[in-house]
C-alpha positions in Angstrom: 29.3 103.8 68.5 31.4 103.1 64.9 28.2 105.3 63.2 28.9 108.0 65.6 32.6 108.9 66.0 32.4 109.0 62.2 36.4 107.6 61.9 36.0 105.8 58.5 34.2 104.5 55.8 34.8 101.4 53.8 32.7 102.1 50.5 32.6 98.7 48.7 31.5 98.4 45.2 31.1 95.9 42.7 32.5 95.2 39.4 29.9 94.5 36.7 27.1 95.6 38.7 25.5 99.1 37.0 24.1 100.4 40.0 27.4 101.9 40.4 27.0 104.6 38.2 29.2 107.5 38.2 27.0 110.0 39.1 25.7 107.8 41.9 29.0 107.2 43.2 29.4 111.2 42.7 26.5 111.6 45.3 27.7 108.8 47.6 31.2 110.1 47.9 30.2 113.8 48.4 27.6 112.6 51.5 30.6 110.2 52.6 33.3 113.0 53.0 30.5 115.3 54.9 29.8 112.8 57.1 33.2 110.9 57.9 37.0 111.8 58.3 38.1 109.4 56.1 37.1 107.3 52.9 38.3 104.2 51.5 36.9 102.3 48.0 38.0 99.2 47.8 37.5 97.5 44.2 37.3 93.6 44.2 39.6 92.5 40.9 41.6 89.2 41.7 38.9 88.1 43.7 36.6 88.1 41.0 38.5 85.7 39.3 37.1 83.4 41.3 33.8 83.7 40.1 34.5 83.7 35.9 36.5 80.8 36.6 33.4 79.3 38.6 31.6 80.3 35.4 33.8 77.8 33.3 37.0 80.5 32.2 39.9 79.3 31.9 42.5 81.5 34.5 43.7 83.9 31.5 40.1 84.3 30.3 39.3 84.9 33.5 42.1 87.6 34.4 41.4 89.0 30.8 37.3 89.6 31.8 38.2 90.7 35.1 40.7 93.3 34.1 38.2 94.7 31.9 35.1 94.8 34.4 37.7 96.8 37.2 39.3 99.1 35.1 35.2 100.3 34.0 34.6 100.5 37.7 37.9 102.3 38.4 37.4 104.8 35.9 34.2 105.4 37.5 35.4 105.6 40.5 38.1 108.0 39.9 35.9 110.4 37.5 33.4 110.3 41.1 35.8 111.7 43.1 36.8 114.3 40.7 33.2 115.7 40.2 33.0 115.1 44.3 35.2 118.0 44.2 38.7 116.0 44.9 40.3 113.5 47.3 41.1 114.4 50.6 44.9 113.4 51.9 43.7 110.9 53.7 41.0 109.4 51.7 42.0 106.6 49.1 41.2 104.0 46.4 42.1 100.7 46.2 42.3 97.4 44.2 41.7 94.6 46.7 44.9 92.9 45.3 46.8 95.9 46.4 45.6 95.2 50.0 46.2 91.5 50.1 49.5 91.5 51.0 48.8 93.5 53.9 49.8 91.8 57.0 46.6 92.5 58.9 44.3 91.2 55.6 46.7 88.2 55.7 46.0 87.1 59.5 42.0 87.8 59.3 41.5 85.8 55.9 43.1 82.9 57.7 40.7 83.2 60.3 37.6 83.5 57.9 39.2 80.7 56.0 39.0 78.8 59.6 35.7 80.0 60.7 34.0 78.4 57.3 35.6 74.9 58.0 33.7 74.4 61.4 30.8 76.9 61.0 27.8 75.6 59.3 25.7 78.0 59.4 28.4 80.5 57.9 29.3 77.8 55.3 25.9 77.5 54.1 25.0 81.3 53.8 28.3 81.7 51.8 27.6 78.9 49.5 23.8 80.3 48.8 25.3 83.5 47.8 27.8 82.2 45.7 25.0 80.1 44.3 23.3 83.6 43.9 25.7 85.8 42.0 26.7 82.5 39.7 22.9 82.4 38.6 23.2 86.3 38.2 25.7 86.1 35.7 24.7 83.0 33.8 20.8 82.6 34.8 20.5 79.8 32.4 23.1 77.2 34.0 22.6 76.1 37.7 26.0 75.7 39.3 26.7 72.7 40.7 28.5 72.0 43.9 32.4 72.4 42.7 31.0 75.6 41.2 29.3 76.7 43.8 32.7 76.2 46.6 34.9 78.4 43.7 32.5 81.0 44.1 32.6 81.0 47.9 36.3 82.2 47.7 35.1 85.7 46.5 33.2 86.1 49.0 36.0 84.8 51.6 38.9 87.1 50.1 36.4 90.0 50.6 35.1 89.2 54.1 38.4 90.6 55.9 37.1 94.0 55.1 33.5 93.5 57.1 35.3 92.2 59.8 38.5 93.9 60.8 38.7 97.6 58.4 39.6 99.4 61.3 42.9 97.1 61.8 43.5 97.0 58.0 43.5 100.5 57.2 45.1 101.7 60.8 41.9 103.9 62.0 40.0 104.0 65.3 36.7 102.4 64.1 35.4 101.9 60.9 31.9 101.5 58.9 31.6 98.7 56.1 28.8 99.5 54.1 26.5 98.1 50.8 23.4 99.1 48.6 21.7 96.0 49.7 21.7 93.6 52.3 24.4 90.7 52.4 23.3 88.1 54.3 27.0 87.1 55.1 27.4 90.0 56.9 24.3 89.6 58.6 25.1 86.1 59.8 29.0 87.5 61.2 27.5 90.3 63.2 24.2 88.5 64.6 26.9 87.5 67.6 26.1 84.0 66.4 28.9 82.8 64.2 32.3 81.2 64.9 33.9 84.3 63.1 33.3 87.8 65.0 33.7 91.4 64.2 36.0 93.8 66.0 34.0 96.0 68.6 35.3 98.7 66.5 33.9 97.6 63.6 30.6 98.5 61.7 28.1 97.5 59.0 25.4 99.4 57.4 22.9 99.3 54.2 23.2 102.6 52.5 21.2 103.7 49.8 19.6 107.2 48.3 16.0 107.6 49.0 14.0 107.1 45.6 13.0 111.1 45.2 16.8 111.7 45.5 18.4 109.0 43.2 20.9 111.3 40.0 19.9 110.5 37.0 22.7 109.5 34.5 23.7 111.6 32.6 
């Protein structure tokens, strides 16, 4: 039902990640505003801090590295939807810290931040990804445990967007969706988990066919 009315799309993207090239991002966002009334990118900055300092950065290295990495991605992001032929009014770009003060965001990290205390199963699959994308940065060093919980907050600060969109951004339904599978999300909407999605709430695994990927130019 979220696919089909076509409301909204949250399209999430990564800092530091060069699958988000711009003219990837250019062909993502011009299929986007074909297919759905409304688009919203949501760049993770603050949050990332979590991970750096996971990594061993001190909090101003940290802000200093993530700063960098976002405004790459932002620039990106903005030079997209310029050669996507423009913005529509009511589509928008974001900073996640721009959206954390949001009352909604607010009342639905508090509950994530709940659900992980007495959900195991949610614990555990947040702590192997966090495991994941430490080893992705530093493949040589194996996190260890204290590491490995710091890293979980990235994931936890972002999670509010899989699970309640449509009540952040003030639309009927809305549609999450990734490159590549994220077992978090998996996990949340398998109707399993101590922490549950709005009905109106969606998440898909998007990505261009081989044949069709842009080349960079």
């Amino acid at each position: 039902m979220v696919v089909h009315n076509r409301d909204h799309v949250v399209l999430g993207v990564s800092p530091g990640n060069s699958y988000f090239r711009t003219s990837l991002l250019t062909e993502l966002l011009v299929w986007l505003t074909e297919g759905f009334r409304r688009i919203d990118v949501v760049i993770p900055d603050t949050a990332l801090t979590h991970t750096y300092e996971a990594l061993g950065y001190t909090p101003q290295r940290a802000s200093v590295k993530v700063r960098g990495e976002t405004n790459v991605l932002r620039n990106r992001v903005l030079r997209a939807w310029h050669d996507a032929g423009g913005r529509r009014p009511a589509d928008g770009h974001h900073m996640m810290s721009d959206l954390a003060g949001h009352p909604v965001y607010q009342r639905v990290l508090a509950q994530c931040e709940a659900a992980l205390r007495v959900d195991a199963g949610l614990r555990r699959t947040c702590r192997a990804m966090s495991r994941e994308a430490l080893l992705a940065r530093r493949p040589d060093q194996e996190p260890g445990p204290a590491q490995i919980d710091q890293g979980v907050r990235y994931l936890v600060e972002e999670l509010p967007f899989f699970v309640a969109s449509a009540d952040i951004f003030e639309v009927g339904s809305s549609l999450c969706f990734y490159h590549r599978r994220i077992p978090l999300a998996d996990v949340v909407f398998s109707g399993r988990c101590a922490l549950a999605a709005s009905p109106r709430q969606g998440y898909a695994v998007i990505r261009p066919v081989p044949e069709q990927l842009p080349a960079e130019p």
